[in-house]
C-alpha positions in Angstrom: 41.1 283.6 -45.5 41.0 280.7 -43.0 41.0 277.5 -44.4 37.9 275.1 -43.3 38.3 272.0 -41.5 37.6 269.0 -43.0 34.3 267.0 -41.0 36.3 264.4 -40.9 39.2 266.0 -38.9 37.6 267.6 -36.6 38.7 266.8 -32.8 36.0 265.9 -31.9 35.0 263.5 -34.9 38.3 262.1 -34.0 36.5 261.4 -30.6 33.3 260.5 -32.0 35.3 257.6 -33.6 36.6 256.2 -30.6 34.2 256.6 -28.6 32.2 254.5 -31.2 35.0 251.5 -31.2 34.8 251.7 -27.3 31.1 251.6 -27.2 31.2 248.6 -29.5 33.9 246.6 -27.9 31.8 247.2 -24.9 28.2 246.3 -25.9 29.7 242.4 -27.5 31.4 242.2 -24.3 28.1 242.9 -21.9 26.0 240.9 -24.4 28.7 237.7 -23.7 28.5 238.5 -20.0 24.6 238.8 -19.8 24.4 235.4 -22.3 26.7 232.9 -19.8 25.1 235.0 -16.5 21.4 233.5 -18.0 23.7 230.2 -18.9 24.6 230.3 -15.7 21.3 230.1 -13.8 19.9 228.2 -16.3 22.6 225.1 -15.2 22.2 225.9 -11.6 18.7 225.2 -11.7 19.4 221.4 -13.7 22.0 220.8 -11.4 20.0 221.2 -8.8 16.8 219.3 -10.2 19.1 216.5 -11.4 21.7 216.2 -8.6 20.0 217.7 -5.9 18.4 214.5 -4.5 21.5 212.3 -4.7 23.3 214.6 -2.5 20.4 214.6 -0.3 20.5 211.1 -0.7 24.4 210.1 0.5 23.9 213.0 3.3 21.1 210.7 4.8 22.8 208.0 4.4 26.3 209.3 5.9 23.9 209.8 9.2 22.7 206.7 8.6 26.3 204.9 8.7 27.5 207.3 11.2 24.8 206.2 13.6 24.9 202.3 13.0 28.7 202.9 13.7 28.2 204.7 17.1 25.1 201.9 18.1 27.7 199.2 17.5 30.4 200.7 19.3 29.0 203.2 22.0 32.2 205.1 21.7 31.3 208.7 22.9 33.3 209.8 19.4 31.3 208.0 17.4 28.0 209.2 18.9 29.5 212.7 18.3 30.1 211.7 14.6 26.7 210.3 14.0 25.3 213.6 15.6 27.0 216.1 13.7 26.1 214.3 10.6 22.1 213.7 11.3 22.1 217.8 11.9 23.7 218.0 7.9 20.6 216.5 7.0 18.0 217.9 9.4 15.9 220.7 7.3 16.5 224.1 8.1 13.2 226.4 8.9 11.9 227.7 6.0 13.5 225.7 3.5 10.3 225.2 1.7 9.1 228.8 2.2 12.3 229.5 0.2 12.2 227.1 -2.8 7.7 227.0 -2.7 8.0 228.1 -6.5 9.9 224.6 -7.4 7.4 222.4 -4.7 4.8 220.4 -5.9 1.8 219.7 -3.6 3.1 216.7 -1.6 6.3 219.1 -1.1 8.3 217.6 -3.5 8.7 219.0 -7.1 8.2 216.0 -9.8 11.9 217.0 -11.2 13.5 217.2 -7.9 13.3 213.0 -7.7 13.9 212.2 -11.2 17.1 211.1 -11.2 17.1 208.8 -8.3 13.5 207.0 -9.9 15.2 207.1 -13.5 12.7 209.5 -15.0 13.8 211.7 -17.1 14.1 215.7 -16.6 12.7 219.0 -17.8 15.7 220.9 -18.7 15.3 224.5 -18.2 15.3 226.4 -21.7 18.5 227.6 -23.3 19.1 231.0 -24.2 20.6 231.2 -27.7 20.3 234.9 -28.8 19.3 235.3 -32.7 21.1 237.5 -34.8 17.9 239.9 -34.5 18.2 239.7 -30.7 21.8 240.8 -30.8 21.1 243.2 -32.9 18.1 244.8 -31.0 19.6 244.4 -27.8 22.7 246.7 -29.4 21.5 249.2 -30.6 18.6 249.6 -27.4 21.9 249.6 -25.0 23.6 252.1 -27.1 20.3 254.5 -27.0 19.2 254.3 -23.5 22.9 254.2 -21.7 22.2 256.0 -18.6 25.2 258.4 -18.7 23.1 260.1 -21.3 20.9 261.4 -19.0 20.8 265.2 -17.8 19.5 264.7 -14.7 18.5 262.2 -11.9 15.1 261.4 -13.2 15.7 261.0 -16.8 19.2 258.6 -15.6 15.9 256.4 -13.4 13.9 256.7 -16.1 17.2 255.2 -18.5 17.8 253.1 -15.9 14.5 250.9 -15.3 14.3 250.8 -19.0 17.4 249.5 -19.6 16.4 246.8 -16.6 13.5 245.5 -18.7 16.1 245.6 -21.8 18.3 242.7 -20.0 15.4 240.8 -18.9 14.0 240.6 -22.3 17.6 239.4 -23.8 17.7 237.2 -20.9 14.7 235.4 -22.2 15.8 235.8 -25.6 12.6 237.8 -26.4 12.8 239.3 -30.0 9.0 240.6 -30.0 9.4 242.4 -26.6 12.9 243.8 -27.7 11.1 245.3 -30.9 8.3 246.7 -28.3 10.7 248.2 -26.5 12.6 249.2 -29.1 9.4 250.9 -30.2 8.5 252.6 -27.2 12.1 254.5 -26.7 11.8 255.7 -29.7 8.1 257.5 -28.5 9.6 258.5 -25.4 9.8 261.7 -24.2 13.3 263.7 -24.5 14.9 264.8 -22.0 14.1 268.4 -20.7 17.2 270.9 -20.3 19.8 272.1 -22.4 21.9 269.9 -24.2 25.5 269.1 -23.8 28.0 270.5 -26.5 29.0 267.5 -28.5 32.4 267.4 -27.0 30.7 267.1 -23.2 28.6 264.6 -24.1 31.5 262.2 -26.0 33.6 262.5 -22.8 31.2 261.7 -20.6 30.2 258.5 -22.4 34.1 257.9 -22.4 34.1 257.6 -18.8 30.8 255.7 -18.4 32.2 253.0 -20.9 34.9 253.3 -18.9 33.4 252.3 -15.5 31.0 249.8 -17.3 33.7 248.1 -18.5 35.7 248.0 -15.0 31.9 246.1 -13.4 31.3 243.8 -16.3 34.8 242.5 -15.6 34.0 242.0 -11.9 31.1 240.3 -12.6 32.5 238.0 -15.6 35.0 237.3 -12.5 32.7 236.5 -10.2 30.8 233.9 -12.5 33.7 232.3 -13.8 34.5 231.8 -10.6 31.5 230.6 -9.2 31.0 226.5 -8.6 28.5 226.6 -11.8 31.0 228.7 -13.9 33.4 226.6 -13.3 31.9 223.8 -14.3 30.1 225.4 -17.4 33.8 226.1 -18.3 34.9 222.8 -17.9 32.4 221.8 -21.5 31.4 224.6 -22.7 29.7 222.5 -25.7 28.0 220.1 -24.0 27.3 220.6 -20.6 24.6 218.3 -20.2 26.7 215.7 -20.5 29.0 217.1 -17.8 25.8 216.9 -15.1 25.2 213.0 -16.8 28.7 212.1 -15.9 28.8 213.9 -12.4 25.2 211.9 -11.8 27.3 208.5 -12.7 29.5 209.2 -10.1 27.0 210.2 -7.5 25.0 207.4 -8.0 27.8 204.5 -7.8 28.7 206.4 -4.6 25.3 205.8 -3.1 25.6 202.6 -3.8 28.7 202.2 -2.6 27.0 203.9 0.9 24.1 201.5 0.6 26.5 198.5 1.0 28.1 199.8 4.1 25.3 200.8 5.8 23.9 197.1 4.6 27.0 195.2 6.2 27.0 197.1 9.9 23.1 196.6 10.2 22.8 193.1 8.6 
């Protein structure tokens, strides 16, 4: 008489187990990627509403120094200098057709000047995911993975869904995660046979596998980036980081405003 194998024992609940730890150690680690990618535009948006017009600022007046210089002088090297530094500050065509969603009326947003007329700035909201956040966005990441599809509609289907998924954690949107979460649960099921228990465990192996190997390229690629860099440099309080680099920006316009004052007084 053969003697039963316990549940527990099973290959493929020895599988099941890793696969589970895997899937785990991946969903924290796209969660912290898709929480400093948000981070990440958020600060690039306040950098650029805060420091944006000082650097438009000490480009003009470079040019402005640069041409004062080659008037004075007429040196053919100067006049070269002063040119190539008015075209740094000359506006490229469709600049505004670019950025219309941040332009007021008179084409300049209210935040855009803020800094350089000492009023204060909007800062774009933080994402802080809730506990209930984390949570939905889990367990709706570990239901809808695409390499659970059968075929190429059902991986589209998984696909767009999961694309509204990360949009709503982006925004840090409990109530539409628990709609969401609602409406996989009323989706249809995928037509076809299923895959024997052992296919389908393997196949997520390798998914979580390949997952893994982008969310590390694109954690690279942001921690690399100018704004990831300096959102690395304080983590804690990077507002403070953008007051400190506007101190700096500011005393060097002034510094620019006294040369420019002493070669055209």
């Amino acid at each position: 008489m053969s003697q039963e194998i316990p549940e527990d024992e099973r290959p493929e609940a020895r599988l099941e187990r890793a696969v589970r730890a895997a899937e785990q150690a991946l969903i924290e680690f796209e969660i912290a990627v898709e929480t400093f990618r948000v981070e990440v535009e958020n600060f690039s948006r306040l950098h650029h509403q805060k420091l944006g017009p000082m650097y438009t600022r000490l480009d003009e007046l470079d040019a402005l120094i640069a041409e004062a210089r080659a008037a004075r002088t007429g040196d053919p090297e100067d006049l070269r200098r002063a040119q190539e530094a008015r075209a740094l500050v000359m506006p490229m065509p469709g600049v505004e057709e670019l950025f219309h969603d941040w332009l007021g009326s008179d084409g300049i947003d209210d935040d855009a000047g803020a800094m350089l007329t000492e009023r204060p700035v909007r800062p774009p909201e933080r994402v802080r995911p809730t506990e209930e956040v984390r949570k939905l966005y889990r367990e709706l990441v570990r239901q809808a993975h695409p390499d659970l599809a059968q075929d190429e509609s059902e991986r589209a289907r998984r696909d767009a869904f999961i694309a509204r998924v990360n949009a709503a954690y982006g925004r840090g949107d409990a109530a539409l995660l628990r709609e969401l979460a609602e409406e996989w649960a009323a989706g249809p099921e995928p037509e076809g046979a299923r895959p024997t228990e052992a296919e389908e465990l393997y196949a997520r192996l390798e998914w979580l596998a390949q997952r893994k190997e982008l969310l590390t390229a694109v954690a690279a690629e942001l921690e690399e980036s100018a704004i990831g860099a300096m959102l690395r440099m304080a983590p804690d309080d990077p507002d403070r980081l953008l007051e400190e680099i506007a101190e700096q920006l500011l005393a060097q316009v002034a510094e620019r405003e006294s040369e420019l004052a002493g070669l055209v007084g």
